[in-house]
C-alpha positions in Angstrom: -74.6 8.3 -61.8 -72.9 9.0 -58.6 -71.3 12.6 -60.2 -74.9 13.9 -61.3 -75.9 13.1 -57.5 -73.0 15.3 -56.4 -73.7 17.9 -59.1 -77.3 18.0 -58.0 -76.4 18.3 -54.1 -74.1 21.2 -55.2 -76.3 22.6 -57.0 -78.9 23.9 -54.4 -76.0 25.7 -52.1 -74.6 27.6 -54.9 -77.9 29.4 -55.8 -79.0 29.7 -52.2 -75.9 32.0 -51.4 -75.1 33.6 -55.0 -77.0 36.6 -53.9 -76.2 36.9 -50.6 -73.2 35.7 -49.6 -71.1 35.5 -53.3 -67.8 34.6 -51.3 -69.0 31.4 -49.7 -71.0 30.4 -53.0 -68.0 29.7 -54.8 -67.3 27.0 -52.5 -70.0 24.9 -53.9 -69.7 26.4 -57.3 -66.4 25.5 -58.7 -67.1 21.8 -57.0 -70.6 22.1 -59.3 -68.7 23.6 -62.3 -65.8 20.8 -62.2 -68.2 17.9 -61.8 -70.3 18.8 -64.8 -67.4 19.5 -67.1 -66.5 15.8 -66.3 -69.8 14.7 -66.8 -69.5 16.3 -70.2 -66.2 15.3 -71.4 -64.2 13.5 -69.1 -60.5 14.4 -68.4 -57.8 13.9 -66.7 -58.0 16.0 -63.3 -54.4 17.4 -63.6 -55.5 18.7 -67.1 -58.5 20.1 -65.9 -57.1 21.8 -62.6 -54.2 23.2 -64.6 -57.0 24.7 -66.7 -58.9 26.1 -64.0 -55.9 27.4 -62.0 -54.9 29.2 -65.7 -58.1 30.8 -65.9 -58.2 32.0 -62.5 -55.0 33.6 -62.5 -55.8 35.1 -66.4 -59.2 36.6 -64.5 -58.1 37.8 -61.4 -54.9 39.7 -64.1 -57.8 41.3 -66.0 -59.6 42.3 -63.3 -56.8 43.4 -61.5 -55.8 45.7 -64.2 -59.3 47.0 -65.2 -59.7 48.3 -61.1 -56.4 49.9 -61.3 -57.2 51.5 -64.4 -60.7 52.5 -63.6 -59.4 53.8 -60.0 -56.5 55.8 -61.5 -58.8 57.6 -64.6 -61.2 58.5 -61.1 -58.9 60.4 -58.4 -60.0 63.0 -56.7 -58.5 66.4 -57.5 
């Protein structure tokens, strides 16, 4: 009961600042994001900080890639 309180209270500062201020709405959106997934099938939170760590660093690769890639196709000549 307590964890769908806290996933309600995070709920409202994520989608107040997701349009304006992305940066600080990911502090209240990876609380929201862990908090249901335990709600849904709960887990160890080593497993499931291993798993978000993982995908982070597989994200911020891609991304990281793609801009280089988009910025190199784009110079000025």
């Amino acid at each position: 009961m307590w964890l769908a309180l806290v996933a309600v209270g995070f709920l409202f500062p994520t989608e107040l600042f997701m349009s304006h201020r992305y940066g600080v709405a990911l502090g209240f959106f990876t609380p929201l994001i862990m908090a249901l997934t335990e709600l849904a099938t709960p887990t160890s939170p080593l497993t499931l900080l291993t798993d978000r760590v993982v995908d982070t660093v597989l994200g911020v690769a891609v991304g990281a890639a793609v801009a280089m890639s988009s910025a190199s196709n784009h110079r000025i000549r």
